[in-house]
C-alpha positions in Angstrom: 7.8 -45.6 56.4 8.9 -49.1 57.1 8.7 -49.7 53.0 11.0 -46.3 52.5 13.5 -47.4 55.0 14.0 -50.9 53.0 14.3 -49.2 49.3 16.6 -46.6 50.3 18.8 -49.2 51.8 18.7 -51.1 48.1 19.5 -47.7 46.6 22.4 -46.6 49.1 23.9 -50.3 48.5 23.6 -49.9 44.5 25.5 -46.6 45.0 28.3 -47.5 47.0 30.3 -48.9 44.1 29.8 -45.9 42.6 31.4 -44.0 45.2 34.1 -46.3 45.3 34.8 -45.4 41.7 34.7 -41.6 41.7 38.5 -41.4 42.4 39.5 -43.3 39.6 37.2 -41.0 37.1 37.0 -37.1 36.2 34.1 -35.7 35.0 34.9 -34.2 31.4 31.8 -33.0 30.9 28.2 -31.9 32.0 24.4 -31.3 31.8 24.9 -28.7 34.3 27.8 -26.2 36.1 27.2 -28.1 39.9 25.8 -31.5 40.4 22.1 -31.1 42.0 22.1 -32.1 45.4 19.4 -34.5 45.4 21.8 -36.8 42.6 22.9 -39.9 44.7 20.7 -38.6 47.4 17.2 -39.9 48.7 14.2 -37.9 48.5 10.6 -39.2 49.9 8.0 -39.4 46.8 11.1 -39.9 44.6 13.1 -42.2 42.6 16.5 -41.0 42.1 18.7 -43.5 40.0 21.4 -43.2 37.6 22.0 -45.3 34.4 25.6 -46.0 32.4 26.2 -46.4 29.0 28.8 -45.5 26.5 26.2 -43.5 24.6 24.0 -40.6 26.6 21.1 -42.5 24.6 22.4 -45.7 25.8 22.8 -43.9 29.6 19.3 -42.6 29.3 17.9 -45.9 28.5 19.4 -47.6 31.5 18.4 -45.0 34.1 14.3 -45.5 32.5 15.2 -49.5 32.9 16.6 -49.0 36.8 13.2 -46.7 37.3 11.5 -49.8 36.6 13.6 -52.4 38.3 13.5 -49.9 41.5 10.0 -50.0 41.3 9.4 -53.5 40.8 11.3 -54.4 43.9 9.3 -51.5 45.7 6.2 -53.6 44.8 8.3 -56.4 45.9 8.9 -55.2 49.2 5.4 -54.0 50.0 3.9 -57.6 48.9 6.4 -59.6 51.5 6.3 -57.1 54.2 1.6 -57.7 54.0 2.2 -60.9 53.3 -1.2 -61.7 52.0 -0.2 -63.6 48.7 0.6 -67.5 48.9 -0.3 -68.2 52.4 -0.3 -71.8 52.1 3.1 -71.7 51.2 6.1 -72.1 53.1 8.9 -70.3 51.4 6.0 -67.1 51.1 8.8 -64.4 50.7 11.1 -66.4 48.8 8.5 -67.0 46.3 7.6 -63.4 46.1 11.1 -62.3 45.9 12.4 -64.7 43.2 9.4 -63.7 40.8 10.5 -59.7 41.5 13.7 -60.4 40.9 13.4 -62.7 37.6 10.6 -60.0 36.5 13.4 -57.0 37.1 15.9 -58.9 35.2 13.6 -58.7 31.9 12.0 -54.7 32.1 14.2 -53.7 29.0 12.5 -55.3 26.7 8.8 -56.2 28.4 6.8 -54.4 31.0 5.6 -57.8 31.9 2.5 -58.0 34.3 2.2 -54.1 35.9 0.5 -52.2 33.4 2.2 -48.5 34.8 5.5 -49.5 33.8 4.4 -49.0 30.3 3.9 -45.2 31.0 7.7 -44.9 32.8 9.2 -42.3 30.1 11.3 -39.4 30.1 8.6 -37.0 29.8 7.3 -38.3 33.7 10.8 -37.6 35.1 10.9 -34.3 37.2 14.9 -33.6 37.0 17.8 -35.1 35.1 21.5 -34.5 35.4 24.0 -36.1 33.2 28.2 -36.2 33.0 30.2 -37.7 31.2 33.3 -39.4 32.7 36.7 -40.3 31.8 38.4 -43.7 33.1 41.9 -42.4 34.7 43.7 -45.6 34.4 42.9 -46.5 30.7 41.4 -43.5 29.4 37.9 -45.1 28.1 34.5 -42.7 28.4 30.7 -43.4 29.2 27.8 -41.6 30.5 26.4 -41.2 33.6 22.8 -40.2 33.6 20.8 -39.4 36.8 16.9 -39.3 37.0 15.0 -38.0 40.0 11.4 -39.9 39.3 8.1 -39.3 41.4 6.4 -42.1 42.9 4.1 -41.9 46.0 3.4 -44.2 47.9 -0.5 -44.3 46.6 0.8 -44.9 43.2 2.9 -48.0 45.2 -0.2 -49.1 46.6 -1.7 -48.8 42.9 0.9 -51.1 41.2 0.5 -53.6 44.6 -3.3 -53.5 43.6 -2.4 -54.5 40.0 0.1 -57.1 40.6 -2.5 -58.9 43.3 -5.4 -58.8 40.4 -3.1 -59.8 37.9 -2.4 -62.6 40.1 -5.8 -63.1 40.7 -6.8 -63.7 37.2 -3.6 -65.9 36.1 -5.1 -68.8 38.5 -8.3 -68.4 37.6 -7.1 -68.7 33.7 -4.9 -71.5 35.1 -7.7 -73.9 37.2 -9.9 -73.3 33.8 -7.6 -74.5 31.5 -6.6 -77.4 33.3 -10.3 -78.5 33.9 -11.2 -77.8 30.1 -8.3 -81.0 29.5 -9.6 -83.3 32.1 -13.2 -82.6 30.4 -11.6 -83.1 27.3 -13.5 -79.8 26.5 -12.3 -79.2 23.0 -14.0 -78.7 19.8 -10.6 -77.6 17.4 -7.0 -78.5 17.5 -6.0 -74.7 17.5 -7.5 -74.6 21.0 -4.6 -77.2 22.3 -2.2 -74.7 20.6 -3.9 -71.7 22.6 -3.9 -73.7 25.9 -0.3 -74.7 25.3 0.6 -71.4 24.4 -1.2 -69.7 27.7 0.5 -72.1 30.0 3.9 -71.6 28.3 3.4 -67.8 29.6 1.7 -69.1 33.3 4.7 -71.5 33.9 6.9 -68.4 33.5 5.0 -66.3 35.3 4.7 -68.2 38.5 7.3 -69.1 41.2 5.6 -71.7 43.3 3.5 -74.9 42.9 1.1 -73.4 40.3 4.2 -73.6 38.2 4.7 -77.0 38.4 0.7 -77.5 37.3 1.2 -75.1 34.6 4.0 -77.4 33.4 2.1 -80.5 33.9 -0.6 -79.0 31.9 1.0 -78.3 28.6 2.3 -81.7 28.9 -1.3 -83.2 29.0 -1.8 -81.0 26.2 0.9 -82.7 23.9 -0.7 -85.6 25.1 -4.1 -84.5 23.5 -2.4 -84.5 20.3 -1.0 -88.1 20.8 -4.5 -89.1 21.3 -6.3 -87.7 18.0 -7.4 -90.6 15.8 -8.2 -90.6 12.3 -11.3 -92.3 11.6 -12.6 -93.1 8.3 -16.3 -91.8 8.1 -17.8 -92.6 4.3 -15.8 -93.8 1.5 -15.9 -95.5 -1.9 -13.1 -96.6 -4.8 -11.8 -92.8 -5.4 -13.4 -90.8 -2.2 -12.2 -91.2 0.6 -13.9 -88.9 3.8 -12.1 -88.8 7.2 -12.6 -87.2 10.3 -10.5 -86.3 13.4 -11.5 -88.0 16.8 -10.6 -86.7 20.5 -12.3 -88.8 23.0 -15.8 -89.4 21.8 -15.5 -86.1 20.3 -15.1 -84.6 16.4 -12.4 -81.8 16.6 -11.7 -79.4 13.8 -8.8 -77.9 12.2 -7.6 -75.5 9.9 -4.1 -77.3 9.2 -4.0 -79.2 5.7 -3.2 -82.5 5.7 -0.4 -84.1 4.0 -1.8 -86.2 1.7 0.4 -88.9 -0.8 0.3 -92.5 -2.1 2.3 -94.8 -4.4 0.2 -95.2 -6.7 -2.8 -93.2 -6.6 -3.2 -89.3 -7.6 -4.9 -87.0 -5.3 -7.1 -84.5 -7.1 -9.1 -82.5 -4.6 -9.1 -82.3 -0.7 -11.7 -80.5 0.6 -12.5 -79.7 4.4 -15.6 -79.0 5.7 -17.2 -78.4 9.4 -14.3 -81.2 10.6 -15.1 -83.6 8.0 -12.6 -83.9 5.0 -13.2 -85.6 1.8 -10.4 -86.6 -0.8 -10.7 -87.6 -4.3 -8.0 -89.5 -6.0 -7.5 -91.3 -9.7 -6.5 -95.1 -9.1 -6.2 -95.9 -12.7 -2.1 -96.5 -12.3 -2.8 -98.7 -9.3 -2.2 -102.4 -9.2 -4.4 -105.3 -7.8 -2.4 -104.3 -4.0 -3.5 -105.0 -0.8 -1.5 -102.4 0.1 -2.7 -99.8 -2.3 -3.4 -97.1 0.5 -3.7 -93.3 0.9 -2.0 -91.9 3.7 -2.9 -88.6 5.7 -0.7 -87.1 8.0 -1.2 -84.2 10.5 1.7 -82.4 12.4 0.4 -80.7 15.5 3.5 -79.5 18.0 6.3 -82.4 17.8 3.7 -85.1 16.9 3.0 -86.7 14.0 -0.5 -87.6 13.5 -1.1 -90.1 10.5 -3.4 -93.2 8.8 -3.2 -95.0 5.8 -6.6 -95.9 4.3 -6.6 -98.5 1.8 -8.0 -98.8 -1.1 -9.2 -102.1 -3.3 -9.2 -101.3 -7.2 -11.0 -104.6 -7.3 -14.1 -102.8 -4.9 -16.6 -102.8 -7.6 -14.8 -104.6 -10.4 -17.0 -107.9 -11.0 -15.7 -111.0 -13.0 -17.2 -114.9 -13.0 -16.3 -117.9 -14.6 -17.4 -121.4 -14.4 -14.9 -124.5 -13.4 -17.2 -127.4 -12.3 -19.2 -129.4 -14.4 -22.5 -129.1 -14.6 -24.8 -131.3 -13.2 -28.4 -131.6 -14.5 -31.3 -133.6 -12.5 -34.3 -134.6 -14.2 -37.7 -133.9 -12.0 -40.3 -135.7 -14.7 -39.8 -136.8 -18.2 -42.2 -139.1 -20.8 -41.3 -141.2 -23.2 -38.0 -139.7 -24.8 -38.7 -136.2 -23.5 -37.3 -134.6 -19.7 -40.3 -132.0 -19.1 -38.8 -130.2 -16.1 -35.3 -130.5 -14.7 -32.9 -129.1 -11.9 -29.3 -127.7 -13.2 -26.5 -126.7 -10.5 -24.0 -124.9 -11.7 -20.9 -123.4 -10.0 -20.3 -119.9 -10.3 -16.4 -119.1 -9.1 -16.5 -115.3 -8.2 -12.5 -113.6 -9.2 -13.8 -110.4 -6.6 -15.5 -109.6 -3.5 -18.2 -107.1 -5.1 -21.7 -108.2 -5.2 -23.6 -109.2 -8.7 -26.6 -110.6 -9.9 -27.3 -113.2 -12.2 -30.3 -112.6 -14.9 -30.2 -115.0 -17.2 -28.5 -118.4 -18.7 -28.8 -119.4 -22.2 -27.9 -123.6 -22.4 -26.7 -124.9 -25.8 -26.6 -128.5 -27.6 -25.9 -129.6 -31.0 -28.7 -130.2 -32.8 -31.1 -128.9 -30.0 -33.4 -125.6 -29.3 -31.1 -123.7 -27.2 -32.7 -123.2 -23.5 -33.5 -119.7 -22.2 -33.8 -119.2 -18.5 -34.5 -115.4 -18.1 -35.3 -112.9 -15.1 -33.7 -115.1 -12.5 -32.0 -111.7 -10.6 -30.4 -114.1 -8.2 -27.4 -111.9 -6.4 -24.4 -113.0 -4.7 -21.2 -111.0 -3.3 -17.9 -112.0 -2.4 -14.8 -113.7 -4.0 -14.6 -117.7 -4.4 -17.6 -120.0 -5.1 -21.2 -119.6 -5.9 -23.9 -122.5 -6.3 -26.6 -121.4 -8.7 -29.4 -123.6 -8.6 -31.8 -123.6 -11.9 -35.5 -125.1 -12.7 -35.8 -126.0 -16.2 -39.3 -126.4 -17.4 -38.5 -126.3 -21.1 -38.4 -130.1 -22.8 -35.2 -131.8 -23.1 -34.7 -134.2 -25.8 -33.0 -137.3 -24.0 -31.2 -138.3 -27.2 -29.5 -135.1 -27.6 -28.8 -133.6 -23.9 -28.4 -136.8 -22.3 -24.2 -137.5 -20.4 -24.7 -141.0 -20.9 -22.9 -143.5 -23.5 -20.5 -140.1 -24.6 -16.8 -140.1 -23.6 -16.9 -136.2 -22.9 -20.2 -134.4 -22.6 -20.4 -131.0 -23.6 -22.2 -127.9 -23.7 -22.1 -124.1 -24.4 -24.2 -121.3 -23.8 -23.5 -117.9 -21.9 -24.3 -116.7 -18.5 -25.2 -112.8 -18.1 -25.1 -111.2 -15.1 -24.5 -107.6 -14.1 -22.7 -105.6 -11.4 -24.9 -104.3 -7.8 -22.5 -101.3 -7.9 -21.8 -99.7 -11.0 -24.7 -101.4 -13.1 -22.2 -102.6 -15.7 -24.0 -105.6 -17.2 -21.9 -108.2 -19.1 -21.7 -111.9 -19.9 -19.8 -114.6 -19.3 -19.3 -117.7 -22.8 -19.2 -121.0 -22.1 -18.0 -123.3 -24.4 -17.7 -127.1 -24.9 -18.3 -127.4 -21.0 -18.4 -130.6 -19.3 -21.8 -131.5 -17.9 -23.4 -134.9 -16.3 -27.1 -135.7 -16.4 -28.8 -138.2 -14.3 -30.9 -139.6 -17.2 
């Protein structure tokens, strides 16, 4: 009784301006000969409410949307007067009452969290009366259309059921989420968007300080997305394979990446089980330190982005020889050196590793020397000492540094690449050289 003696005091204060007004109208026309006595009346089991519009349709569609604001603030009512909900807070009723209200204000276009106000329709309304008035003072028209609605109180205690569950489950949803970001439980991107997207509806939905944690949680959520890394898996000159990095974790995503560089042309990008590989053509590319490909990501406002760079020069291989060489002899007889040490300096133009097979030494007028299968491997860009044993015979006369203004020698040095394979060879010719004999 207590709960009918507050709504019927909201529905006699809603009327009241009505009243005020029925001098200044005239009805012009009718549903009905005589007004039904319960319109602008109360009835127990009943919600009698009338809607305005300038259109009967429009009229109708107001009294269904007061039916529904009526009720919520029945539901209303019945939740502050138990008082069960929110006990550890200290505005309880105000809490209660400023959800109701904000939930009223939106019924026309959502039934929001109490399922039976889907099922409020014309067909469940017992009588109806419209009229349709006429403003004496400026002569404008609308509608006036009255609904007499049933609604026990057991269907009250229904919807107070409902809203309490409802309740119920939106902190449950709420405390999961928000432990799933502290645990940094997330496998794909998509399940930040979902999170963000849940709280967006839970900060809405709630009044007191769960709405302040909802808020807090989708801002932790945009911070996920600040804190997803690129990191560069596998990759070679022309692949490139990336991965996106939460934590200690591998997160997926279905969003493509935007993928460009200066110089190079992207081919294929290919995602696969949070792993994606891209293949590009560096053929226009110039010896840059800066020759990169960048990836970018845009998840919510941020902008998540890399550039991995790329060295045309990886497994390009090129040597040359500066120094003199310097030749040492380990035992000779008579006029012939029968084993000698040669050091030569090899000058490296890249940082990819190669190996050295074989030297061929030339002198006028000499057998040219053949050192073969030496397979000696270096990496890196600068200089290189390769150190040789000779145990081919010399002929001191003709190899010998000393007495000559400018010693020199030819010959070729091959060597091939520990990447690709490539095998080539390096001339020398009229080379500076010193011997020690």
């Amino acid at each position: 009784m207590k709960f009918y003696y507050k709504i019927n005091i909201i529905i006699i204060l809603f009327m009241l301006p009505l009243v005020a007004c029925v001098s200044q109208t005239r009805v012009i026309e009718s549903s009905s000969r005589r007004t039904p006595g319960w319109v602008n009346g109360l009835e127990r089991d009943y919600i009698i409410t009338v809607g305005t519009g300038s259109t009967i349709q429009a009229a109708q569609r107001d009294a269904l949307n007061m039916v529904r604001e009526n009720i919520v603030n029945a539901v209303a009512v019945n939740v502050q007067t138990e008082s069960e909900m929110y006990t550890e807070e200290a505005n309880l009723n105000n809490n209660v009452n400023t959800f109701m209200q904000k939930f009223a204000t939106t019924t026309s276009t959502t039934a929001g969290p109490v399922p039976y106000l889907q099922g409020i329709t014309l067909a469940q309304v017992e009588d109806y009366y419209w009229e349709k008035v006429e403003n004496r003072r400026d002569g404008s028209v609308k509608y006036n259309y009255h609904i007499k609605y049933p609604f026990s109180d057991f269907e009250l205690q229904s919807l107070v059921m409902d809203f309490r569950r409802r309740d119920k489950e939106m902190t449950e949803d709420l405390e999961y989420i928000l432990r799933s970001i502290d645990d940094l439980n997330i496998s794909t991107v998509e399940e930040i968007d979902k999170k963000i997207d849940e709280l967006r509806v839970m900060a809405d939905y709630f009044v007191d300080a769960r709405k302040d944690r909802a808020q807090l949680g989708i801002t932790r959520c945009r911070r996920l997305y600040e804190s997803i890394e690129l990191v560069e898996t596998e990759s070679r000159l022309g692949e490139l394979t990336y991965a996106l990095r939460l934590g200690d974790n591998i997160v997926h995503t279905s969003r493509r990446p935007q993928v460009s560089s200066e110089c190079a042309r992207i081919t294929t990008i290919d995602s696969h089980e949070g792993y994606t590989t891209i293949e590009y053509d560096y053929d226009y590319c110039y010896e840059d330190p800066e020759n990169n490909i960048l990836v970018r990501y845009r998840f919510g406002t941020v902008n998540v982005q890399r550039p991995f760079y790329f060295d045309v020069t990886e497994e390009k291989v090129s040597i040359f020889v500066n120094d003199p060489f310097h030749f040492e002899a380990l035992s000779q007889s008579d006029n012939i050196i029968d084993e000698a040490k040669l050091g030569i300096t090899i000058v490296s133009q890249y940082e990819a590793p190669f190996t050295i097979e074989k030297v061929v030494l030339e002198w006028t007028g000499h057998t040219p020397v053949i050192i073969d299968n030496l397979n000696q491997g270096f990496a890196g860009k600068g200089n290189h000492s390769l150190d040789l044993f000779i145990d081919q015979p010399l002929e001191i006369d003709k190899t010998s540094s000393a007495g000559r203004r400018v010693a020199m020698i030819s010959g070729y040095i091959e060597y091939r690449s520990d990447i690709t394979g490539e095998k080539k060879t390096y001339q020398v010719f009229n080379h500076r050289y010193s011997t020690n004999w």
